[in-house]
C-alpha positions as CSV (number, residue, x, y, z in Angstrom):
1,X,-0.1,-32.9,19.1
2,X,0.3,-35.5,16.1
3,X,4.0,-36.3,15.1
4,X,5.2,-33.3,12.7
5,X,4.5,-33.6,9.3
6,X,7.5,-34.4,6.9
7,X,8.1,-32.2,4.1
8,X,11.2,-31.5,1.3
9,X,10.4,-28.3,1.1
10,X,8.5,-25.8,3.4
11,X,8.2,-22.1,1.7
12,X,6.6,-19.9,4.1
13,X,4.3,-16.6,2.6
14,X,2.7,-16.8,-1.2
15,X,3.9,-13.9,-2.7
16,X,5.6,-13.3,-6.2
17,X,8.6,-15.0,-5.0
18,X,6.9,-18.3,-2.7
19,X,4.1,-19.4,-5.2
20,X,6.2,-20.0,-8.6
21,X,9.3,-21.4,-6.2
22,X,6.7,-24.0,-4.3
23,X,5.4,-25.1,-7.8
24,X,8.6,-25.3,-9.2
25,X,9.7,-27.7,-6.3
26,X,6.3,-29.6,-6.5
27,X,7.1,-29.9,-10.8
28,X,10.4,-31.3,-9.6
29,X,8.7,-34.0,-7.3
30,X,9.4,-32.5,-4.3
31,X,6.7,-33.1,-1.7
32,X,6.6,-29.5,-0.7
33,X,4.2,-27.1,1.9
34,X,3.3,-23.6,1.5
35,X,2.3,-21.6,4.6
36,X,0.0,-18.5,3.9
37,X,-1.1,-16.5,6.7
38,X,-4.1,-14.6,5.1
39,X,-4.1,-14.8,1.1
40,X,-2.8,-16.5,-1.7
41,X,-0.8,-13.7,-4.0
42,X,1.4,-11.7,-1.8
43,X,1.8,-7.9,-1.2
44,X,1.5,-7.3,-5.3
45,X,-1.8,-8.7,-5.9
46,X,-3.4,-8.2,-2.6
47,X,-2.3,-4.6,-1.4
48,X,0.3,-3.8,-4.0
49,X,0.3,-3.6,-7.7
50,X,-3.1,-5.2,-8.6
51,X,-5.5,-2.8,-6.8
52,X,-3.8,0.6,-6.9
53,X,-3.1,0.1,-10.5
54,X,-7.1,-1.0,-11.0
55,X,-7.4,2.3,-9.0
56,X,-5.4,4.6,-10.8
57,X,-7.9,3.3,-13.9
58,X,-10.5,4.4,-12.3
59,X,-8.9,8.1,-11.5
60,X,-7.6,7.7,-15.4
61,X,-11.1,7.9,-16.6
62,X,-12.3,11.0,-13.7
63,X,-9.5,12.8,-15.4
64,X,-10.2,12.1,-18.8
65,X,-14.0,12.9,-18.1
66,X,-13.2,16.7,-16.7
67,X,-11.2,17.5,-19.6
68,X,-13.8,16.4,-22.4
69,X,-15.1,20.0,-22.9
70,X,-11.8,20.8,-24.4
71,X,-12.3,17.9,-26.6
72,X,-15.7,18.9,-27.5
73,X,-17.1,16.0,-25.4
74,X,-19.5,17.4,-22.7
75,X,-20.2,15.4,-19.6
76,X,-22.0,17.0,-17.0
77,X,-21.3,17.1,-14.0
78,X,-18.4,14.4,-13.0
79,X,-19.1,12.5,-9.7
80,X,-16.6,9.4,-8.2
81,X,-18.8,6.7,-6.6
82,X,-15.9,5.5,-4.6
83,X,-18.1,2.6,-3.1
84,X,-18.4,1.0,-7.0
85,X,-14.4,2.1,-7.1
86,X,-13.2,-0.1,-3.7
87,X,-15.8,-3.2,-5.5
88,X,-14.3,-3.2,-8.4
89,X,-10.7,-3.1,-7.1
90,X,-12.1,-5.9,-5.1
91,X,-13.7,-7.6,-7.4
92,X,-10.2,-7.7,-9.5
93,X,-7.9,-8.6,-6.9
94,X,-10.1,-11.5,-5.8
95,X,-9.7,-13.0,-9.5
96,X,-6.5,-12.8,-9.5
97,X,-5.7,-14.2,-5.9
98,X,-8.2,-17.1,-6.5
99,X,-6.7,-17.2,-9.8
100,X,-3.6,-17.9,-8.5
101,X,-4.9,-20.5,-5.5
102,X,-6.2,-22.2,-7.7
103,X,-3.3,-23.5,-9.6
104,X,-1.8,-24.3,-6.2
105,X,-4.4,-26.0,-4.9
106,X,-4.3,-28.0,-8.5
107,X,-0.8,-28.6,-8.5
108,X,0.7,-32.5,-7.7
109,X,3.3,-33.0,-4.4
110,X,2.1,-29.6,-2.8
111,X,0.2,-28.7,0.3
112,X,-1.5,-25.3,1.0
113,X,-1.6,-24.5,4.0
114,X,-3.9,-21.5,5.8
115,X,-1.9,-20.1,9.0
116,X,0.8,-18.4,10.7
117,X,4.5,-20.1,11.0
118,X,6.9,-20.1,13.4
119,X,10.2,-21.6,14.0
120,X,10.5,-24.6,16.1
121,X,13.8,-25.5,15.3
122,X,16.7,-24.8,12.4
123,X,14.0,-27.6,9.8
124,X,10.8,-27.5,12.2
125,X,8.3,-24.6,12.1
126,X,4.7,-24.7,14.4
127,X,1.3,-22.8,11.9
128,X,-1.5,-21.7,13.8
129,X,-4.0,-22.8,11.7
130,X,-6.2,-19.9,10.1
131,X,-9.6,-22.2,11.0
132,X,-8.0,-23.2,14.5
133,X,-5.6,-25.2,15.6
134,X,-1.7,-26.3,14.8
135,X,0.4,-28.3,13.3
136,X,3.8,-29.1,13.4
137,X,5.8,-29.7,10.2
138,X,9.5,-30.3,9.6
139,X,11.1,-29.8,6.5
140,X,14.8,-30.5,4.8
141,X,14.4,-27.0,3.2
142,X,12.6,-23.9,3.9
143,X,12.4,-21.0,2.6
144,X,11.5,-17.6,3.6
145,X,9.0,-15.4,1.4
146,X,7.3,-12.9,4.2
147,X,6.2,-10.1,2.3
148,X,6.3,-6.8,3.5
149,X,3.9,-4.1,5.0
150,X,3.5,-0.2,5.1
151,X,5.9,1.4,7.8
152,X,4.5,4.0,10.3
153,X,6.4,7.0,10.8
154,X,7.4,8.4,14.4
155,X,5.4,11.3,14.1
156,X,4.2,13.0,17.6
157,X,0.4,12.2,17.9
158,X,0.1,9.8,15.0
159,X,-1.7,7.2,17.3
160,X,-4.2,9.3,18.1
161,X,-5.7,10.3,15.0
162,X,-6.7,8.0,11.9
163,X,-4.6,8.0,9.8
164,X,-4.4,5.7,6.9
165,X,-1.6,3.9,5.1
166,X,-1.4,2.2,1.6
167,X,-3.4,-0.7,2.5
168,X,-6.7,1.4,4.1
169,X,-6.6,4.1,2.1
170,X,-7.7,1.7,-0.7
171,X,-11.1,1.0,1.5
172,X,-12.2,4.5,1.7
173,X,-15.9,4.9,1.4
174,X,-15.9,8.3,0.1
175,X,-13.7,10.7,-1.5
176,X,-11.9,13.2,1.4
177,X,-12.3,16.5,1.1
178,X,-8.4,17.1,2.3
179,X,-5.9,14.7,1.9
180,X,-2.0,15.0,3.4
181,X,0.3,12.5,2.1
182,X,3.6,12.3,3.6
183,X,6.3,11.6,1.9
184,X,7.2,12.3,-1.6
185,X,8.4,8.9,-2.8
186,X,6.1,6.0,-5.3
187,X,3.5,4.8,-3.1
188,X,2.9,8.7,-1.9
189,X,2.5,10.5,-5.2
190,X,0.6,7.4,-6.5
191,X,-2.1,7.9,-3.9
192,X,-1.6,11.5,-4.0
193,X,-2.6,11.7,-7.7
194,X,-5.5,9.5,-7.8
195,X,-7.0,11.4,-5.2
196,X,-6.2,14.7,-6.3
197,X,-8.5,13.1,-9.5
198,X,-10.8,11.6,-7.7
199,X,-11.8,15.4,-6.2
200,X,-10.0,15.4,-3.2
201,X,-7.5,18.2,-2.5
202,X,-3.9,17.1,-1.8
203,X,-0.9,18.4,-0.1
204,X,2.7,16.1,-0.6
205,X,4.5,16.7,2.4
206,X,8.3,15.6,1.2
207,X,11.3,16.1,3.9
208,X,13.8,16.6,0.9
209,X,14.3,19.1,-1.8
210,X,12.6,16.8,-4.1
211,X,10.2,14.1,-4.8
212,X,11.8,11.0,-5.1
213,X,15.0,11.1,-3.9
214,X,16.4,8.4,-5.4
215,X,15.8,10.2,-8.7
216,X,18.1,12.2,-11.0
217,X,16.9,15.7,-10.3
218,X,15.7,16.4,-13.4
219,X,13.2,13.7,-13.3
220,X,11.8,14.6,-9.8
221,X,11.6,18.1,-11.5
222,X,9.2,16.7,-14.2
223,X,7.2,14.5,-11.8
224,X,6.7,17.2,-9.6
225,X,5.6,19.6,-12.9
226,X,3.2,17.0,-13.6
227,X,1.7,16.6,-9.7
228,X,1.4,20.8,-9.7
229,X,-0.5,20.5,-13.4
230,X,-2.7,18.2,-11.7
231,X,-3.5,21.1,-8.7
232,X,-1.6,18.8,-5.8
233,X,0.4,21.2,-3.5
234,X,3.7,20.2,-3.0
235,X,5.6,21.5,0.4
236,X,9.4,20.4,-0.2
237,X,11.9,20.8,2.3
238,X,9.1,20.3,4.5
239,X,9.3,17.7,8.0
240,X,6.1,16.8,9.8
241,X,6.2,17.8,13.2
242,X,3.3,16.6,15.4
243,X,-0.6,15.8,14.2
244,X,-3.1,16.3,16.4
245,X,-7.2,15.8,15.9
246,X,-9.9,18.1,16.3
247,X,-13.5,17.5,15.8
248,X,-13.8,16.3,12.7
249,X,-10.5,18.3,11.4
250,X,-6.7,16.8,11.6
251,X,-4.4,19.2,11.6
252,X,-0.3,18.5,11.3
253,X,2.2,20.5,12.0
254,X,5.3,21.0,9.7
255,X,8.8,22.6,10.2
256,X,10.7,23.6,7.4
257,X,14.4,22.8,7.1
258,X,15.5,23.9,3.6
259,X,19.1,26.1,4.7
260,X,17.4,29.4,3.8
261,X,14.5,29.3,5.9
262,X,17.0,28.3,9.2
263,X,19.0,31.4,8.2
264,X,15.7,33.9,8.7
265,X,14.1,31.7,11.5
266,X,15.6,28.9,13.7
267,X,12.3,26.5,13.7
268,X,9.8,27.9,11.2
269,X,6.3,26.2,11.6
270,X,3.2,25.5,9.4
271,X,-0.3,24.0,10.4
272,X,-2.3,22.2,7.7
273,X,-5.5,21.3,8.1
274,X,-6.9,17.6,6.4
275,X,-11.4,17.6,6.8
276,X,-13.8,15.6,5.3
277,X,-14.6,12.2,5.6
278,X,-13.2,10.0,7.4
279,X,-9.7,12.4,7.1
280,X,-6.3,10.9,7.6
281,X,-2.9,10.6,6.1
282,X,-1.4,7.7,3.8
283,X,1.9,7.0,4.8
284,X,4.4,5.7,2.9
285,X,5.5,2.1,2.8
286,X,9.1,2.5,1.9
């Protein structure tokens, strides 16, 4: 291997936080690196903001479209191509990210990098180069910008059926017939409502008395008014137990464990059943 590479400034991961910092440090003359394992933007314009929001758009307008008879405005019938849904999401989120790679790529005293980094050392880090091979750089500074990634729940039998989370759920072919989203939080009721207007029946399964918990009450009150008025089923006070797949049909298993339903029966149980293509669960990433 070639002596490391001797930077000012190494910032690992190109999110919203790594890509203005390393072209702040650049501006300032710093002859700085930026490591990016897979794409230039980060969580928000790759996975996070920039395609569910071009998503929810697209669910905007299926909504809009079922209620133009009260308008006067008749449609027909109303049918979601999600293929032309996942290209233009994709065809969004790739003008963005090469948007934003581009300015990097343009900007003086900074290095892009395509690979994975690890530490070496307190200033040294090895990257497995995206294309193949590694290098070794060293760097007076270095800063940390990782990102983040959807969390999988310990759920009995989870491994065994495919489920989705909020990264594959936004690469869905087709619309699913039945869709259980557990967890009432942001990510859950966002997918949960553009899915429910896409044509898909929903079920929220939320382990607390309310959507989002971190709430005021009478917020998650409204939210959940709003989710109800939009025909998703909402099961509060309701923990997923086990999942388990048959055939084509998923079907998960929920306790409840509101303080009333202990009182009449120690471990009350529920099955749901999610069909239709491909079938699954997004899970929710925080």
């Amino acid at each position: 291997m070639n002596a490391p590479d001797q930077y000012q400034a190494i910032v690992i991961g190109s999110g919203q936080g790594g890509t203005p910092l390393c072209m702040a440090l650049a501006g300032a003359g710093l002859r700085t690196a930026l490591i990016e394992r897979e794409h230039v933007g980060g969580t928000c314009i790759n996975e996070g903001c920039t395609p569910t929001k071009t998503m929810v758009a697209s669910g905007r307008v299926a909504y809009l479209a079922r209620r133009g008879v009260g308008y006067g405005v008749h449609t027909g019938i109303i049918r979601v191509d999600m293929e032309r849904v996942r290209q233009r999401k994709r065809d969004i989120v790739n003008s963005f990210r090469n948007g934003s790679q581009g300015r990097i790529e343009k900007t003086a005293n900074l290095e892009l990098i395509f690979g994975e980094a690890s530490f070496t050392g307190t200033k040294s880090v090895l990257v497995r180069l995206k294309d193949g091979g590694q290098r070794a750089l060293t760097g007076d500074k270095i800063f940390i910008n990782a990102g983040a990634r959807p969390s999988v729940p310990a759920l009995d039998g989870l491994k065994d059926v495919p489920f989705l989370d909020s990264t594959s759920i936004m690469e869905l072919e087709t619309v699913p017939e039945h869709l259980l989203v557990l967890g009432g939080g942001y990510v859950g009721l966002e997918f949960g409502q553009m899915f429910r207007r896409f044509g898909s029946r929903v079920t929220i399964v939320q382990s607390g008395g309310q959507l989002l918990s971190g709430e005021d009450p009478d917020v998650a009150h409204e939210v959940a008014a709003i989710m109800k008025q939009d025909g998703i089923e909402l099961l509060l006070n309701a923990k997923a137990a086990r999942v388990a797949k048959t055939g084509s049909q998923i079907h998960l298993t929920r306790k409840s464990i509101s303080p009333f339903a202990r009182a009449i029966n120690p471990s009350p149980s529920m099955d749901l059943t999610c069909s239709g293509p491909p079938g699954g669960f997004p899970i929710r990433t925080r």
